[in-house]
KEBA-130903 format. One record per residue: residue in three letters; residue number from 0; x, y, z of N, C-alpha, C in turn. Coordinates in steps of 0.02 Angstrom, whole numbers. Example, Ala and Ser with C-alpha at 12.3 -4.5 7.8 and 13.67 -1.06 7.14 Angstrom:
2
- resn,resi,n_east,n_north,n_up,ca_east,ca_north,ca_up,c_east,c_north,c_up
- Ala,0,660,-284,390,615,-225,390,660,-165,390
- Ser,1,642,-112,354,684,-53,357,645,2,394
END
This chain:
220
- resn,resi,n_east,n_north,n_up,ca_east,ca_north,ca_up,c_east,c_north,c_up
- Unk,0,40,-61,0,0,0,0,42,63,0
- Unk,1,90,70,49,144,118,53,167,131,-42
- Unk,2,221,93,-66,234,100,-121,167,113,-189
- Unk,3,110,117,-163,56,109,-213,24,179,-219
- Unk,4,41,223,-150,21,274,-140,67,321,-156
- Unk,5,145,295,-152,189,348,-197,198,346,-253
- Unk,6,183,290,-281,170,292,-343,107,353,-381
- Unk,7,48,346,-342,-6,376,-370,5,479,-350
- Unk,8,39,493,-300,73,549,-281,116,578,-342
- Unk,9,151,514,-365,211,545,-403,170,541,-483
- Unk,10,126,486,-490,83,535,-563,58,567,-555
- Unk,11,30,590,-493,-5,669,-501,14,732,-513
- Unk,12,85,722,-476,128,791,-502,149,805,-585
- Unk,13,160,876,-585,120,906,-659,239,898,-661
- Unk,14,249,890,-710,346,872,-726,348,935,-728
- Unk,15,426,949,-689,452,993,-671,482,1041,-718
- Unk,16,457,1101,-750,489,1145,-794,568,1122,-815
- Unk,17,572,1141,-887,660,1115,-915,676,1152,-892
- Unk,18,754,1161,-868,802,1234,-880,798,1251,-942
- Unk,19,804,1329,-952,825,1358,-993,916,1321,-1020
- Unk,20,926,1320,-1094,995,1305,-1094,1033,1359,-1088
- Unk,21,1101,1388,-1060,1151,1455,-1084,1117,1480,-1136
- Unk,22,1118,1531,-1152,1149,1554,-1213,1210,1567,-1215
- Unk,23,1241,1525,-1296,1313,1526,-1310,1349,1589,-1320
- Unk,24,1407,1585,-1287,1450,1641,-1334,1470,1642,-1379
- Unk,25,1453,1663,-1414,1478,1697,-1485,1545,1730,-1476
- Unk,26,1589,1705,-1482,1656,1750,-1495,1677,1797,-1544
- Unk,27,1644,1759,-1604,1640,1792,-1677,1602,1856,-1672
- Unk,28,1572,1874,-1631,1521,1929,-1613,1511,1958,-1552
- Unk,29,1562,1981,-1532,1582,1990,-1466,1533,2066,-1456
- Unk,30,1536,2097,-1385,1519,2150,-1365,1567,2204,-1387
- Unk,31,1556,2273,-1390,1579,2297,-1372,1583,2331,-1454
- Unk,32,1653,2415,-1462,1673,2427,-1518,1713,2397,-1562
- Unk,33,1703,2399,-1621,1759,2392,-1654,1801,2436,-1694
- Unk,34,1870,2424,-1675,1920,2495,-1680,1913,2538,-1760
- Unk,35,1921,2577,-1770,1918,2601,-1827,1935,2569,-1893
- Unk,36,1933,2574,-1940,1965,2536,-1993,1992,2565,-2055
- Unk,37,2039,2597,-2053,2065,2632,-2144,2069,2595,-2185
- Unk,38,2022,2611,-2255,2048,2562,-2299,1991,2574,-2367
- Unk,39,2022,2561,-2436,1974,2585,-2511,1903,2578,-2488
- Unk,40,1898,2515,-2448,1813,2505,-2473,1803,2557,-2408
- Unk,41,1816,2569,-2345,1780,2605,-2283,1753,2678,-2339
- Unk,42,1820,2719,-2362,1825,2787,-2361,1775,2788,-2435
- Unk,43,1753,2749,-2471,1697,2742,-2505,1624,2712,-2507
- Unk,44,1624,2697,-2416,1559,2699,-2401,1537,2648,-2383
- Unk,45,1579,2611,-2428,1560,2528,-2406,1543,2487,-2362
- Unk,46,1527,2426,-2327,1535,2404,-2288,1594,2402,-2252
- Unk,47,1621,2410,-2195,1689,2398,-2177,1697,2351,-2178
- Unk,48,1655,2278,-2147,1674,2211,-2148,1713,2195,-2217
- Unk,49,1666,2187,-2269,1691,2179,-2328,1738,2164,-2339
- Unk,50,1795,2196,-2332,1851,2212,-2329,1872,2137,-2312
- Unk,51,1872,2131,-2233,1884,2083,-2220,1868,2013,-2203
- Unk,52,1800,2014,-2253,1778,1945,-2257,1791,1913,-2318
- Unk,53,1827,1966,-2378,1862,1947,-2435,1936,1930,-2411
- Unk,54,1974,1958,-2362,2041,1928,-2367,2031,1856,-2321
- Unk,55,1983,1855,-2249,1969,1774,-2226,1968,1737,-2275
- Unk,56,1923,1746,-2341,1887,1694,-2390,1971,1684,-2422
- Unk,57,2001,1707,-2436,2055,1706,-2488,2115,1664,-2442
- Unk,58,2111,1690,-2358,2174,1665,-2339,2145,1570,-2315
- Unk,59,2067,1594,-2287,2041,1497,-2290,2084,1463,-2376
- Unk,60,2040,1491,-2426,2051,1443,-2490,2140,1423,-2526
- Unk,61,2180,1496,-2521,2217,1509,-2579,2287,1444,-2530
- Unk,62,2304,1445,-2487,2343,1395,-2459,2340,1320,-2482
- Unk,63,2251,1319,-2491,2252,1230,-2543,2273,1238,-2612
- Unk,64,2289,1289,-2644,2327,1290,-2699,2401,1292,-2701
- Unk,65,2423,1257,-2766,2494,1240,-2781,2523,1316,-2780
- Unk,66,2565,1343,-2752,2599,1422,-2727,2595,1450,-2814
- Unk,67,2588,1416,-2849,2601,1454,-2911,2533,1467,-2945
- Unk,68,2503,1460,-2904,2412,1449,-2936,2370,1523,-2900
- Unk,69,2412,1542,-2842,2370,1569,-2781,2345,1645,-2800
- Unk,70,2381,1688,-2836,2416,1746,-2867,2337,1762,-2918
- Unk,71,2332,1722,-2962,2303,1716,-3018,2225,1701,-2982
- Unk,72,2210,1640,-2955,2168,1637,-2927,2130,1690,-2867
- Unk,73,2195,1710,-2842,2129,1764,-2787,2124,1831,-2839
- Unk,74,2149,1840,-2900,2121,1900,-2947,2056,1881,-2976
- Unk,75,2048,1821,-2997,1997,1803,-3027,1941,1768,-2975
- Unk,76,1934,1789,-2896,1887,1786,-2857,1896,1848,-2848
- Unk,77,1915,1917,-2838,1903,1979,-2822,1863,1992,-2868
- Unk,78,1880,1997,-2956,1856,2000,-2994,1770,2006,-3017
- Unk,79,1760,1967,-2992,1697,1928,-3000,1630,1967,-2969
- Unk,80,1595,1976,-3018,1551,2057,-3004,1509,2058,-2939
- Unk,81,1504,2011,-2921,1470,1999,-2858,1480,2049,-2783
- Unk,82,1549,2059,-2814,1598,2091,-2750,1596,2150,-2762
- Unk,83,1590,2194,-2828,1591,2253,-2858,1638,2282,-2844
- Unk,84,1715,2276,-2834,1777,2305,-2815,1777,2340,-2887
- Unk,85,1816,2397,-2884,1873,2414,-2935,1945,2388,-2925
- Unk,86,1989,2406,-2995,2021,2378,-2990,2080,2400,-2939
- Unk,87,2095,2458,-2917,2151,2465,-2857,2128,2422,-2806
- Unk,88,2052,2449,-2782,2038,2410,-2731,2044,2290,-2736
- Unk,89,2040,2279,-2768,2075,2222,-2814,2135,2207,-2790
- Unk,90,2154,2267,-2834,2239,2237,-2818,2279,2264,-2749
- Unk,91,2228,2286,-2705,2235,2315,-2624,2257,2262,-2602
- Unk,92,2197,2216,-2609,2182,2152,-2577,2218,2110,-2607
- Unk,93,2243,2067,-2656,2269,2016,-2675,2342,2048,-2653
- Unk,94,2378,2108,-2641,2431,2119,-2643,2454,2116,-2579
- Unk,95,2388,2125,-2511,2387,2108,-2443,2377,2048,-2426
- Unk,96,2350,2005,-2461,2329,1936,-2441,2402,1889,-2461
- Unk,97,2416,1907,-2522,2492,1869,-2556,2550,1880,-2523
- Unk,98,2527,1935,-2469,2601,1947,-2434,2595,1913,-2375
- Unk,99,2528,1899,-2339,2538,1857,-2284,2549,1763,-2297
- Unk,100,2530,1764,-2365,2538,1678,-2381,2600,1680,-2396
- Unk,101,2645,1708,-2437,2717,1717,-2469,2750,1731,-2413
- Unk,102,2742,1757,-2346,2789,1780,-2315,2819,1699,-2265
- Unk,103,2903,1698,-2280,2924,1637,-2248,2905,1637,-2175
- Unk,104,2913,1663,-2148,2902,1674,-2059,2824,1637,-2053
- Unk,105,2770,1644,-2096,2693,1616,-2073,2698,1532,-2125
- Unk,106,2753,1523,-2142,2727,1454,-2166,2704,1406,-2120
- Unk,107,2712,1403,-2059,2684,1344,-2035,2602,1345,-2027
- Unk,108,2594,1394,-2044,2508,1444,-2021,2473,1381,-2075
- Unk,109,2535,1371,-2150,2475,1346,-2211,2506,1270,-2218
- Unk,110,2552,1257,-2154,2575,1165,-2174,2509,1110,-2145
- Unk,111,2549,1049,-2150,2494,985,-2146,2468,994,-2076
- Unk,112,2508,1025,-2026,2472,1054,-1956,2411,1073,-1924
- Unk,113,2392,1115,-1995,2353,1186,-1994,2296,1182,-2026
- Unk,114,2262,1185,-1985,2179,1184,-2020,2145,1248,-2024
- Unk,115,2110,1271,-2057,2082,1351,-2076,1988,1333,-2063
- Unk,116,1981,1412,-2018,1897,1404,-2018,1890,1336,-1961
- Unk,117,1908,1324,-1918,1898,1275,-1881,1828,1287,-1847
- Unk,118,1777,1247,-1822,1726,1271,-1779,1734,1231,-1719
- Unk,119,1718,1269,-1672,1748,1269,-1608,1666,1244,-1547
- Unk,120,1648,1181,-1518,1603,1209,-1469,1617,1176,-1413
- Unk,121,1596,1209,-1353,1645,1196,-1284,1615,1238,-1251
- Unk,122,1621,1222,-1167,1622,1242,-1104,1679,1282,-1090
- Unk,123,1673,1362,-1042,1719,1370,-1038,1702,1407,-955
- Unk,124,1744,1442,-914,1734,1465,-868,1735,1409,-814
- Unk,125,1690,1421,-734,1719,1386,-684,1769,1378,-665
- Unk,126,1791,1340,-613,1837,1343,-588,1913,1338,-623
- Unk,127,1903,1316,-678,1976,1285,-704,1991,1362,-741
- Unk,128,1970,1390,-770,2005,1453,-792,1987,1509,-776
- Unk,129,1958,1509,-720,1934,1584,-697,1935,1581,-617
- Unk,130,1953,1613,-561,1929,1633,-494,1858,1652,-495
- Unk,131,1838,1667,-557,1765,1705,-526,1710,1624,-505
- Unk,132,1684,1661,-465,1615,1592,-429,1588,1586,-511
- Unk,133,1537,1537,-535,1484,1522,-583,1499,1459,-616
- Unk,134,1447,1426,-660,1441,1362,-685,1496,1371,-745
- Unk,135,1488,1348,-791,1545,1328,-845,1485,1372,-897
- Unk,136,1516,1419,-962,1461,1428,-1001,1464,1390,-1076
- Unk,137,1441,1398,-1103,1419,1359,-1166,1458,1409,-1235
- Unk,138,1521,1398,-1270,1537,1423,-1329,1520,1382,-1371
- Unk,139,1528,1454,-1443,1518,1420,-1514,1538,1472,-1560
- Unk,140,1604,1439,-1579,1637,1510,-1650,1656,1454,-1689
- Unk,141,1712,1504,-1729,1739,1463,-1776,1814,1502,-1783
- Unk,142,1860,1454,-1787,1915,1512,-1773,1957,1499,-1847
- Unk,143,1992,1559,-1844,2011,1548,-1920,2071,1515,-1928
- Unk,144,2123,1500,-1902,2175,1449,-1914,2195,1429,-1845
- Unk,145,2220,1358,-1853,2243,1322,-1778,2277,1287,-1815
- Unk,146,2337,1276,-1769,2399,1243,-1785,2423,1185,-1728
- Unk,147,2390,1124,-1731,2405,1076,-1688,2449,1036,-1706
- Unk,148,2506,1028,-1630,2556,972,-1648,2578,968,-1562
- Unk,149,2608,884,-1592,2625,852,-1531,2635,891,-1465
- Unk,150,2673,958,-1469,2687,994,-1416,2664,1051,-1405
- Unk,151,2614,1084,-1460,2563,1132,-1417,2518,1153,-1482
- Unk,152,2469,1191,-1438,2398,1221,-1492,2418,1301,-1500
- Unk,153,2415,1302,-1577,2435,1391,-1574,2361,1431,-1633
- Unk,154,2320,1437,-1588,2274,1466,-1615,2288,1553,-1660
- Unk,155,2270,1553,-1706,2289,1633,-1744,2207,1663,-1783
- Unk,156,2189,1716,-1754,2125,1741,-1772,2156,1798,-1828
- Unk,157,2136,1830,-1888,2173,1873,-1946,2122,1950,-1912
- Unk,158,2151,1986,-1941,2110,2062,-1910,2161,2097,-1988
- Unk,159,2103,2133,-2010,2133,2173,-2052,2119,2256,-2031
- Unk,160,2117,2265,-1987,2136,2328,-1938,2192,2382,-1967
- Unk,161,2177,2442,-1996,2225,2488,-2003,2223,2551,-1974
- Unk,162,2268,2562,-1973,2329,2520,-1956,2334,2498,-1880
- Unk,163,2373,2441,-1886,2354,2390,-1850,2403,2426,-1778
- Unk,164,2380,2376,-1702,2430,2407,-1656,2490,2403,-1656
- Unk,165,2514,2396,-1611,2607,2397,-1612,2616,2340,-1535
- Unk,166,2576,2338,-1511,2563,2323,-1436,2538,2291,-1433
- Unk,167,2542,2225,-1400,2487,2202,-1360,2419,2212,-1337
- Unk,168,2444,2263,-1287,2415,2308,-1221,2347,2348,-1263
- Unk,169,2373,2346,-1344,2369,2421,-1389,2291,2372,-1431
- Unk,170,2288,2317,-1398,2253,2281,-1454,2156,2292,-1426
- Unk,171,2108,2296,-1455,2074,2297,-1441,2032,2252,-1398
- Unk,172,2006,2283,-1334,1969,2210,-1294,1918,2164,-1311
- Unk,173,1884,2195,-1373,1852,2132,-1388,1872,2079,-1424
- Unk,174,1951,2110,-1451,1985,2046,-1505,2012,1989,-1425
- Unk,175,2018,2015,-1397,2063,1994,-1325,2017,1942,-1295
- Unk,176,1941,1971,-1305,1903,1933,-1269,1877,1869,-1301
- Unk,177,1881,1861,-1379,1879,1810,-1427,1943,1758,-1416
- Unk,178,1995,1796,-1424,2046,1749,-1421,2048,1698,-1346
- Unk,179,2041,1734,-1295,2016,1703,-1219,1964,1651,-1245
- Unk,180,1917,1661,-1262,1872,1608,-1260,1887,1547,-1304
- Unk,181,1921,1568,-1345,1947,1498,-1395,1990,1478,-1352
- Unk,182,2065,1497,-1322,2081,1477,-1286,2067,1447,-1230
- Unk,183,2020,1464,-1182,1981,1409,-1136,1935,1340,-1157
- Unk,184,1931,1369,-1201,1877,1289,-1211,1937,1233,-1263
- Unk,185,1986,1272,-1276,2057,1226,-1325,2080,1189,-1285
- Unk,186,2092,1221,-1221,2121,1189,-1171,2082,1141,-1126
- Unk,187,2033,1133,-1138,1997,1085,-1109,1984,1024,-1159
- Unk,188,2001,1039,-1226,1997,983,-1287,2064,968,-1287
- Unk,189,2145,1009,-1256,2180,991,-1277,2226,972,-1228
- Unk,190,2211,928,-1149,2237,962,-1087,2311,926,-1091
- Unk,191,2343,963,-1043,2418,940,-1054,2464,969,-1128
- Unk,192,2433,1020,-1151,2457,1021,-1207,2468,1118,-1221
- Unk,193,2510,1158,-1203,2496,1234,-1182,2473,1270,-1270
- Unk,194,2412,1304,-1261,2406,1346,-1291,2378,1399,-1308
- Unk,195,2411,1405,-1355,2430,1499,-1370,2400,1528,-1428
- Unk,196,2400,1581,-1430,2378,1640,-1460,2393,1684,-1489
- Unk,197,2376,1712,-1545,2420,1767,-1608,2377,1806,-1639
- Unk,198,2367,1858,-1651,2341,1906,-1697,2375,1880,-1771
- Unk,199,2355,1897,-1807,2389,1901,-1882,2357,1964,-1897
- Unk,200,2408,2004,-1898,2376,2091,-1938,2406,2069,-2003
- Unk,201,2373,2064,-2066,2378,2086,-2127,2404,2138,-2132
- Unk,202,2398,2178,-2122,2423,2256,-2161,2498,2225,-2118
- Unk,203,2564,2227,-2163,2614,2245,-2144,2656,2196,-2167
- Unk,204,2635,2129,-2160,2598,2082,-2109,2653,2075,-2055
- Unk,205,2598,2047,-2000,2638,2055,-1926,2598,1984,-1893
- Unk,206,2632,1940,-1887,2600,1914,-1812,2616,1917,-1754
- Unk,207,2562,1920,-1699,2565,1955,-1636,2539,1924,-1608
- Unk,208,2606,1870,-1568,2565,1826,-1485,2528,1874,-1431
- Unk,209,2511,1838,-1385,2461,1878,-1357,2475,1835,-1294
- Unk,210,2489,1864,-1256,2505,1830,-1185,2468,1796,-1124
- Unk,211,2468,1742,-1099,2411,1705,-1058,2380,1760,-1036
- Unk,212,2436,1807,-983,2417,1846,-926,2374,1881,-980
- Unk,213,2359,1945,-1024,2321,1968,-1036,2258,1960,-1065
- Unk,214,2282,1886,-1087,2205,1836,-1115,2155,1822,-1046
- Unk,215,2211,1803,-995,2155,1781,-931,2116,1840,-901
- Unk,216,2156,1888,-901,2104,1960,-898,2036,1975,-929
- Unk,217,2059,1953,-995,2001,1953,-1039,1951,1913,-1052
- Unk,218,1942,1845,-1015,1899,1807,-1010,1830,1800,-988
- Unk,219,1773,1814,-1064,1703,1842,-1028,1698,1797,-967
END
């Protein structure tokens, strides 16, 4: 009788509301400003992104081509009326994009290592990378090149920022706060394994590590 009566107790109760899930962070879409930008398409009105969702597209693709193919090919994707460039603005871009693939210092960015456009989803926060009290939250980006090997993860996000900082310190906090979050949830896919972090400024080209200490600062 006992067990017959909790039974009939426990179908009467109406099931207990779901949790709500997180909402994810978006890294790719962080809070906050984004720093100014000089450049053909801004000072003609354009979209600013633009800009640099044509050199991402070029630096994802032109690396799976044979080095003698890459040149030719990102003219004849600028080209292509869709994009409505003129031609300086054209040859802005293929002449900024060819210098970060051609330049010897970033080859390991485009070897068998290196995967481009990676998508990223993970827990990050709690106790393991933050002092602050709270649960773990829920990410989801996509980062644009990672370079995994036996002895560490070197994540590199591209910013075509002009002109770009000189500094660290100098770099904007919401790029700071993207790179943090890829980094926390890497390190939980990659444990035992340290890694790190780089700007790639195009304009110049420059890559620019980015240091734990000021990443852990930056951690939404």
């Amino acid at each position: 009788a006992p067990i017959r009566a909790s039974l009939a107790a426990w179908l009467d109760r109406p099931a207990p509301d779901e949790p709500d899930p997180p909402k994810p962070l978006l890294p790719s879409q962080p809070t906050g400003s984004e720093p100014a930008t000089l450049s053909p398409l801004a000072a003609a009105g354009r979209d600013r992104f633009k800009r640099g969702l044509l050199v991402h597209r070029l630096l994802q693709t032109l690396p799976e081509l044979p080095p003698g193919e890459r040149a030719a090919a990102a003219r004849r994707f600028l080209a292509l009326p869709v994009h409505g460039l003129g031609m300086a603005e054209r040859d802005d871009i293929c002449r900024e994009t060819m210098a970060v693939i051609e330049a010897p210092e970033f080859a390991p960015l485009w070897g068998p290592d290196a995967q481009a456009e990676v998508p990223v989803v993970g827990l990050i926060g709690g106790s393991r990378e933050t002092a602050r009290p709270g649960p773990a939250r829920a990410l989801s980006g996509q980062i644009d090149r990672i370079v995994v090997t036996e002895d560490r993860v070197l994540i590199v996000d591209y910013k075509t920022v002009r002109p770009p900082p000189q500094r660290e310190d100098e770099v904007a906090p919401i790029y700071l706060q993207q790179l943090a979050s890829y980094r926390a949830a890497l390190e939980r896919i990659y444990p035992g394994r340290p890694v790190e972090c780089a700007i790639l400024w195009t304009e110049g080209p420059r890559l620019m590590p980015i240091s734990p200490a000021l990443l852990a600062r930056h951690l939404p």
